[in-house]
Structure formats: C-alpha cells, structure tokens
N, C-alpha and C positions, 0 to 999 in steps of 0.2 A: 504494500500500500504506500501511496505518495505522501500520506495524509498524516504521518505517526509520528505528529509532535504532541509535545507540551507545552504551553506557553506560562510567561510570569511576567507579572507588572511588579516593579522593584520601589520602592520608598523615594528612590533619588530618582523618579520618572522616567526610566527605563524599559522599554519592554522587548523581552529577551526568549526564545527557545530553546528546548532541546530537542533532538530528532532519538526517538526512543530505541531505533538500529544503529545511533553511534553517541552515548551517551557520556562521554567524555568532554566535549564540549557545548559554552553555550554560543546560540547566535544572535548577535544584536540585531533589532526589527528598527527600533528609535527609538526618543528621547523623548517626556513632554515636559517641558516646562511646569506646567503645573499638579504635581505626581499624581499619576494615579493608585488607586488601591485598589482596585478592579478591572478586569480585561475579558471581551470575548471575542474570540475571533470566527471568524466565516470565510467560505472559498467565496468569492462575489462570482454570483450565478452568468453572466456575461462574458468572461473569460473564456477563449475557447481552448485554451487548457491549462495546465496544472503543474508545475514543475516543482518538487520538496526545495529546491537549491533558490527558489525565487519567491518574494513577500508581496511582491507587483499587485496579483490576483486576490489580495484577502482585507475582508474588513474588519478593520480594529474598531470594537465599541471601549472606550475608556470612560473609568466614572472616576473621582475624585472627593474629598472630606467637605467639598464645598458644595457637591450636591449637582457637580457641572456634569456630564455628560461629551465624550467629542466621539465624531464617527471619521476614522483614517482609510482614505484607498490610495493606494502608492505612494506620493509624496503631498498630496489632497487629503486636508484635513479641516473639518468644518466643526461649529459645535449645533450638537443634535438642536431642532428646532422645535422647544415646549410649545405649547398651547399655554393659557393662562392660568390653567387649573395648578401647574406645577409652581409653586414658589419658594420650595423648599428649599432652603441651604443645609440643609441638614444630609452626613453626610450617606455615597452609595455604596451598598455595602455588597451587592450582587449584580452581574448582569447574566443576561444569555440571548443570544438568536438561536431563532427557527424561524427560517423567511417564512411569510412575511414580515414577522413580528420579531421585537426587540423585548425584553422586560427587565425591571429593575423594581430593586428594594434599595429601602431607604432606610437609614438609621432610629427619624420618627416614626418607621410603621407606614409608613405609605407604599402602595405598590403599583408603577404604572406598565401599563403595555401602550407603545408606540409601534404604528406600523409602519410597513418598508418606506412609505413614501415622506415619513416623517408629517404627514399631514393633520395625523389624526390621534390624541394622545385619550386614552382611557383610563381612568383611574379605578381599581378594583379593589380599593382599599377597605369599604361598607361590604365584603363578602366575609371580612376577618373580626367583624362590629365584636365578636361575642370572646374575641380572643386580644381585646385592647393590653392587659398586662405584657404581652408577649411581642418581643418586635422579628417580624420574616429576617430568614438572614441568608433564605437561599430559596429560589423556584425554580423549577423546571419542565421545560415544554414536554408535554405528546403530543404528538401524530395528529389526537384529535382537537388540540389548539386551534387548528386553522379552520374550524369550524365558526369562530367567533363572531 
C-alpha cells in the first residue's frame, strides 16, 4: 500500500510523518506558525494519483489552542471558512475527514461538522444536551455519515 503513514503535528508547529515500511525516519510535511495540536490528513480526491515519496496530493486539516482551524493543499493554505455559529476560541482538540465532511471537537464541548465545500457548518452539539459534564475528545466517521 502507498498509503502507510503516520502523521504528527509537533508543539513547535511542525507536521511531520512516518512511513510505517521504513520507520527509522521522520519526514517533514511543514511548518505553521501558529502550532497546531491536531492534524488530519486526506489523499485530495482530484489527484490523478498517488505517490508515498510526494505530500502534493493531501489535505492537511490543522486545529490549534485558539480554536482556529486551517485547510493545506501543497503549498495553498487557507483558514477553514466558519459560519457565525462558530465563535469559539476555545481550544481543538480532535479532527477527522470522511469526504465530504470535516469534524471537530472543541475543548468547550462543542462539536461541529463542516462540509467539503466549507459552505455549510452544522453544529451537533444539542445531541450531547444530557452529557454537558463531559467534554468529546474524539469522533469518528462511518460509512453511514454521508447520509447526513
């Protein structure tokens, strides 16, 4: 498989892999400025292919303590575009893709889902009403997500 990494976002805003068939070394992806603590990455479905040796084709979702969001395609980096509902500075503590959707958890308990077009931000935080003590600290997509 082409696909057998690991990735890590580092304190000093780093984001860095291993390739789990040579696991001796790591490889730098980049650098942000403003650190992230959280990373997920994606092959970007438009790509007409795939190379383990190249970071060209993948999307980096970065989140950081400040509750910011950026979305990276090769040397193109924007920051993810909220809706209103999101105001949170508080900071993110999880992401994931499953095209079409993006999701993240928040340090306050909030949980949004953004989709691919970044147009449309859902907040599904009133599903968790009965579990306010508790703050998400990780979700993850099925299959049947894209139902939504």
């Amino acid at each position: 498989m082409n696909n057998e990494k690991i990735y890590f976002a580092f304190s000093n805003g780093e984001i860095k892999y291993i390739d789990i068939n040579d696991a001796t070394k790591m490889i730098d992806i980049r650098t942000y400025e403003d650190a992230p603590i959280c990373v997920a990455i994606d092959v970007n479905p438009s790509a007409s292919s795939y190379s383990s040796d190249s970071n060209e084709d993948e999307i980096i979702i970065t989140g950081n303590s400040k509750g910011k969001m950026k979305c990276s395609i090769g040397e193109s980096t924007q920051m993810l575009k909220y809706n209103d509902s999101i105001s949170s500075t508080s900071q993110i503590l999880y992401i994931d893709i499953d095209p079409p959707y993006i999701v993240s958890t928040f340090e306050d308990g909030k949980i949004f889902i953004i989709d691919k077009y970044l147009s449309q931000t859902t907040e599904i935080t009133p599903a968790l009403i009965d579990l306010k003590k508790f703050t998400p600290v990780m979700a993850k997509f099925d299959k049947l997500t894209h139902a939504i």
